[in-house]
C-alpha positions as CSV (number, residue, x, y, z in Angstrom):
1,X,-12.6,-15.5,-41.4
2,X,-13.1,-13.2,-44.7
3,X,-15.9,-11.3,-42.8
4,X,-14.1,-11.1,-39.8
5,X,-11.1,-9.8,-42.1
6,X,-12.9,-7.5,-43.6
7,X,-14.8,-6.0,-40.6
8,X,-11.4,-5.4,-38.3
9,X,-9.7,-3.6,-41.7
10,X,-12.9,-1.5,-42.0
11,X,-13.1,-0.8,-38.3
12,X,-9.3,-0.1,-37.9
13,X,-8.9,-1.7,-34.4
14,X,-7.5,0.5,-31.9
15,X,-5.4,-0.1,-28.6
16,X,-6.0,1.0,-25.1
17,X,-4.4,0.5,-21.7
18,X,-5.3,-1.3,-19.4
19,X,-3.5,-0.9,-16.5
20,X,0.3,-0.5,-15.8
21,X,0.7,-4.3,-17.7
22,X,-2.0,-4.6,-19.9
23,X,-2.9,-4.0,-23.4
24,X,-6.7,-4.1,-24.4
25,X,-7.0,-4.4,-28.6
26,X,-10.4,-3.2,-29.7
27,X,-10.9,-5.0,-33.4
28,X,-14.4,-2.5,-33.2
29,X,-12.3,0.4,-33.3
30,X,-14.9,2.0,-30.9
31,X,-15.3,5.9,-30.4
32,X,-17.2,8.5,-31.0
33,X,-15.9,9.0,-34.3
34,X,-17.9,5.5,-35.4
35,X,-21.1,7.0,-33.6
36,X,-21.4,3.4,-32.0
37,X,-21.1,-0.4,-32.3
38,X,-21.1,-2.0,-35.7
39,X,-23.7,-4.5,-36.0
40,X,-24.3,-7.9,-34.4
41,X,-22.9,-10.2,-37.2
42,X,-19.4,-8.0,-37.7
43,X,-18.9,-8.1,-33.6
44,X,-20.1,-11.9,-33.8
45,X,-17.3,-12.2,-36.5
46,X,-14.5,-9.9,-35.1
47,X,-14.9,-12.2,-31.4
48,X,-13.9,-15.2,-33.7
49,X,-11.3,-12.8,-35.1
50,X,-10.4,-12.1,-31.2
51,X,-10.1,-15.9,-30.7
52,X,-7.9,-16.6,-33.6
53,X,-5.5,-14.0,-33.1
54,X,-4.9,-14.9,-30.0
55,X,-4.2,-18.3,-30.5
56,X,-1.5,-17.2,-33.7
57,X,0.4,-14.9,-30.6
58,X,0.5,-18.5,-28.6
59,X,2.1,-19.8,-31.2
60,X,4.5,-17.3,-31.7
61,X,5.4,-18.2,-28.2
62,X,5.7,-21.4,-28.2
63,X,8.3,-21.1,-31.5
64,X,10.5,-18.9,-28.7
65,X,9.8,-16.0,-31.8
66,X,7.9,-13.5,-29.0
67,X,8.5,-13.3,-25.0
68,X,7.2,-11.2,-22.6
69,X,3.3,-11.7,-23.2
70,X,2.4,-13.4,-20.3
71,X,-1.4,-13.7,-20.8
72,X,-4.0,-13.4,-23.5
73,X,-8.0,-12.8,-22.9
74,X,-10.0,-12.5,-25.8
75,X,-13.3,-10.7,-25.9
76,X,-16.2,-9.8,-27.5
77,X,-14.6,-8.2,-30.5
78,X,-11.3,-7.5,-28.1
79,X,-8.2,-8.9,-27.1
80,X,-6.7,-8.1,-23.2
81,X,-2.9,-8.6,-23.4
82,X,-1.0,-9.1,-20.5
83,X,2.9,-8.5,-20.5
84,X,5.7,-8.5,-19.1
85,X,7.2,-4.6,-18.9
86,X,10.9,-6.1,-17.9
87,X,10.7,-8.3,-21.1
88,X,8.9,-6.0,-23.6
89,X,7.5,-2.6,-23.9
90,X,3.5,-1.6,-25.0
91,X,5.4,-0.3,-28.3
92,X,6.9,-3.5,-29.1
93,X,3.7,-5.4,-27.9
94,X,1.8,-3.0,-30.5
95,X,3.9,-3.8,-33.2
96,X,4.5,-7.3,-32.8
97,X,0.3,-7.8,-33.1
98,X,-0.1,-5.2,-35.9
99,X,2.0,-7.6,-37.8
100,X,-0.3,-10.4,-37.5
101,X,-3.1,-8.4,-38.0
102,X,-1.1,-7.6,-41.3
103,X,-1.3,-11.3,-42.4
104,X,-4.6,-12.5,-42.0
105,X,-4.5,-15.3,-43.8
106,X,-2.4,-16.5,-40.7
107,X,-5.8,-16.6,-39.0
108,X,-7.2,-19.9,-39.5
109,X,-10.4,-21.7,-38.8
110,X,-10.6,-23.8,-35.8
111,X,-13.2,-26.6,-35.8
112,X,-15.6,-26.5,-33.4
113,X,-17.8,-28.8,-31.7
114,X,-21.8,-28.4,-32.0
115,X,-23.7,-29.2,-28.8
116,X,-27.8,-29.7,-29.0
117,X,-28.6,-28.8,-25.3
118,X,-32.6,-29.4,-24.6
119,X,-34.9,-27.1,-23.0
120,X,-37.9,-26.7,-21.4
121,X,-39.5,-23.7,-22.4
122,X,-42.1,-21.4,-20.8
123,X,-44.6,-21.7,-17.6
124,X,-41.9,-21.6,-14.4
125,X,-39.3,-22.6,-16.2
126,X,-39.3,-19.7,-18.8
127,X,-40.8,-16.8,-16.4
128,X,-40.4,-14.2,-19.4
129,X,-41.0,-16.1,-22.3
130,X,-44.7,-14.5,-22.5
131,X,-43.7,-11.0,-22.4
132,X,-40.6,-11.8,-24.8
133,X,-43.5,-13.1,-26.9
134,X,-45.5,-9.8,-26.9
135,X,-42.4,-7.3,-27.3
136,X,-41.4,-9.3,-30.4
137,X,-45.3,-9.1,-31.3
138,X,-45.0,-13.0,-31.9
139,X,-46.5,-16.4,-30.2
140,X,-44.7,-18.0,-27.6
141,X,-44.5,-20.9,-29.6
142,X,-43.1,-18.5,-32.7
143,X,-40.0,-17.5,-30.0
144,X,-39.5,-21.1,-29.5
145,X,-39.2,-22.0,-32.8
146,X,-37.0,-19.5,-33.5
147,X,-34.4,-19.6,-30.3
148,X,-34.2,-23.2,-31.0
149,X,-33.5,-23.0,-34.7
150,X,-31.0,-20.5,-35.0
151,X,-26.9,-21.8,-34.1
152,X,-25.3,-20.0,-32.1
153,X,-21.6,-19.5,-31.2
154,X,-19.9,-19.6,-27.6
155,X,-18.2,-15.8,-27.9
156,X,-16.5,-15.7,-24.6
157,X,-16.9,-17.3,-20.7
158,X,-18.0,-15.6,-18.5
159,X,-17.7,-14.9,-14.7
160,X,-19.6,-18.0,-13.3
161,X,-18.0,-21.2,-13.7
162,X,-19.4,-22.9,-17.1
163,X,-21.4,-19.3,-18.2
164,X,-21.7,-18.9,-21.5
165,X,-22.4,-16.1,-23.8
166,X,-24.0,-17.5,-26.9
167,X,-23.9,-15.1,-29.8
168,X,-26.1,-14.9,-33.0
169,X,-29.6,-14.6,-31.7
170,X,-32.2,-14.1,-34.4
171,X,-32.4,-10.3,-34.8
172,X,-36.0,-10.6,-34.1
173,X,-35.5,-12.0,-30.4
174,X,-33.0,-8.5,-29.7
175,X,-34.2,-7.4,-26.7
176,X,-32.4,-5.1,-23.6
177,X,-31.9,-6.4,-20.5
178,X,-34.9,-6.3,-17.9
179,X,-35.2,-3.0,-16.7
180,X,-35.4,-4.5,-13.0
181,X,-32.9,-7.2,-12.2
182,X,-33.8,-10.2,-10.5
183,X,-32.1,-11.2,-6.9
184,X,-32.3,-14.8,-7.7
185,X,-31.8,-16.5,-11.1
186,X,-32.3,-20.2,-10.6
187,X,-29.6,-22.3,-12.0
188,X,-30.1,-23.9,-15.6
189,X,-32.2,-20.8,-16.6
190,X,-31.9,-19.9,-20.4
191,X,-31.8,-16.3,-21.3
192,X,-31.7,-13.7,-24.2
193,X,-30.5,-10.4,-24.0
194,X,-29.0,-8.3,-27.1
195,X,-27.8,-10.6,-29.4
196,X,-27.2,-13.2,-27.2
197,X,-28.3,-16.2,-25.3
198,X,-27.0,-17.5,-21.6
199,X,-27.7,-19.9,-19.5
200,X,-27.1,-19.4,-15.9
201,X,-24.6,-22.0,-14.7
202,X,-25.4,-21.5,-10.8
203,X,-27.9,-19.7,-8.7
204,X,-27.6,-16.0,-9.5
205,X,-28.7,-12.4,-9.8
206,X,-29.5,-11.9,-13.4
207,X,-31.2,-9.5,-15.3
208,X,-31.5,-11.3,-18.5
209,X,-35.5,-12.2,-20.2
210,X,-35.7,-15.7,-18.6
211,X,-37.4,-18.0,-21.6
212,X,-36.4,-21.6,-20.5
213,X,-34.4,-24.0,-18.3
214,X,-31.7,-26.6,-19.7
215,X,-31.4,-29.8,-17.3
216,X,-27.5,-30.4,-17.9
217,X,-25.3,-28.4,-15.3
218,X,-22.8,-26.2,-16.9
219,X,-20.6,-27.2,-14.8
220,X,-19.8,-30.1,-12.2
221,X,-16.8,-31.1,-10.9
222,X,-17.4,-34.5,-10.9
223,X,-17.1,-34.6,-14.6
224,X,-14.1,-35.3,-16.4
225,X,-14.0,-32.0,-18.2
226,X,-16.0,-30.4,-15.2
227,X,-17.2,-27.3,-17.8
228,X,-19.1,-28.4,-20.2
229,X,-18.9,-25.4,-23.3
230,X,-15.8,-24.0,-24.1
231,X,-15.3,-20.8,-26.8
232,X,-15.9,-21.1,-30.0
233,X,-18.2,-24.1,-29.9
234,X,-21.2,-24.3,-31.4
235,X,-25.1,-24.6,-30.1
236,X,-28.7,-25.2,-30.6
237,X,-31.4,-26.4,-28.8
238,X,-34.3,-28.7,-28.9
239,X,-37.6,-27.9,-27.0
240,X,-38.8,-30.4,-24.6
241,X,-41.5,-32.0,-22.2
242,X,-41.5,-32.0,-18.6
243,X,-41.3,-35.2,-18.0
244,X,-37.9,-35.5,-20.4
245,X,-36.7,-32.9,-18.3
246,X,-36.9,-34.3,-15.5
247,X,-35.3,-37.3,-16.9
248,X,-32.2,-35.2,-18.1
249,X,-32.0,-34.4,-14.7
250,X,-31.9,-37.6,-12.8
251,X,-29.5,-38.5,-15.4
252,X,-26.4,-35.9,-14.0
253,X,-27.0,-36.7,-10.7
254,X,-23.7,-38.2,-10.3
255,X,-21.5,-36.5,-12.3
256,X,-22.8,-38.2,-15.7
257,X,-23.2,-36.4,-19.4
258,X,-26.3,-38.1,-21.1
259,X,-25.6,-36.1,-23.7
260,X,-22.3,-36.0,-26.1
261,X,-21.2,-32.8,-28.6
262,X,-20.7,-33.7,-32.6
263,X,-17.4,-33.8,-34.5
264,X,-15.7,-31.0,-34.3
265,X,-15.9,-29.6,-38.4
């Protein structure tokens, strides 16, 4: 948490509202007066930030020693809180979180799980992988190695059911989104954009560099714990064959996991 810590007091995190109930808490402190974003790393840190402080408010709750917050979203880099206007005001809400963010050392480190998901990389599967290759003036095989060595960290969930958004890409695999969207995403697909990786959980519109597909659904409601990633967990990947994925495949067919996360640590 010490960069996070740092990066939020450096930053000087500012509120805005969001609607007639809502509070959102940008730790980036964005406006024009920062002449943009600070960099990958301090937003990859101030989203763990995001996650932590929102878990000390829950607490707070639970201890009946705050009322009126009657929902918490964190973001990437942000908090959304939702209150209660008949219970507490946007001042008090204010104040009550600038307290925490007072006492950092209040914010501490949840473990985490580390998943290894596989993936079958480039031809059909991976659609964009060769022109990835080219705007990162690297091989193919160079992008591989270096998506699947580098952990990442689930940020935040997204809108799909199981999507998420996997931050601390490489720096050398930053790349915009493509400048035409696609109409149809297949399922499974893995995909950088920006600092970050996702893989789409369902069919899709997407307009992220497709360089991959993964063979375990995302989601599936025939599983105990029907999404698979949650925030804050941890991910690599390992490059396969064809025929494995395939395999991998069959494997979930009825609702099973053939693969299991490590300790969280």
């Amino acid at each position: 948490m010490k960069r996070a810590e740092k990066t939020a007091a450096r930053m000087k995190p500012v509120w805005f509202p969001a609607g007639d109930r809502g509070l959102l808490l940008d730790l980036t402190g964005y406006g024009a007066q920062l002449g943009g974003l600070p960099p990958a790393e301090d937003r990859q840190a101030l989203t763990r930030f995001a996650r932590a402080l929102s878990q000390r408010i829950k607490k707070l709750q639970t201890a009946g020693q705050l009322d009126g917050i009657t929902d918490l979203v964190p973001g990437l880099a942000s908090l959304l809180v939702h209150y209660d206007p008949l219970q507490i005001s946007a001042v008090e809400v204010k104040k009550a979180v600038s307290i925490i963010l007072e006492a950092p050392d209040d914010l501490a480190h949840t473990p985490a799980r580390t998943w290894q998901l596989p993936v079958l990389y480039g031809a059909e599967a991976g659609p964009d992988l060769a022109e990835v290759a080219s705007r990162c003036n690297m091989s193919e095989a160079q992008i591989i190695d270096l998506h699947a060595a580098t952990l990442l960290e689930v940020g935040i969930m997204g809108f799909l059911p199981g999507l998420a958004y996997m931050t601390g890409l490489h720096p050398s695999l930053h790349l915009p989104r493509r400048a035409e969207p696609r109409t149809h995403v297949a399922g499974g697909s893995v995909a950088i954009a920006m600092d970050q990786t996702v893989i789409y959980p369902l069919d899709s519109p997407g307009g992220w560099n497709l360089i991959g597909l993964m063979p375990i659904p995302l989601f599936d409601a025939r599983r105990h714990e029907p999404v698979l990633l949650k925030a804050g967990e941890h991910i690599s990947f390992k490059p396969i064959q064809a025929s494995e994925y395939r395999e991998l495949q069959e494997a979930c067919r009825d609702g099973q996991l053939p693969i299991a996360p490590s300790e969280a640590n």
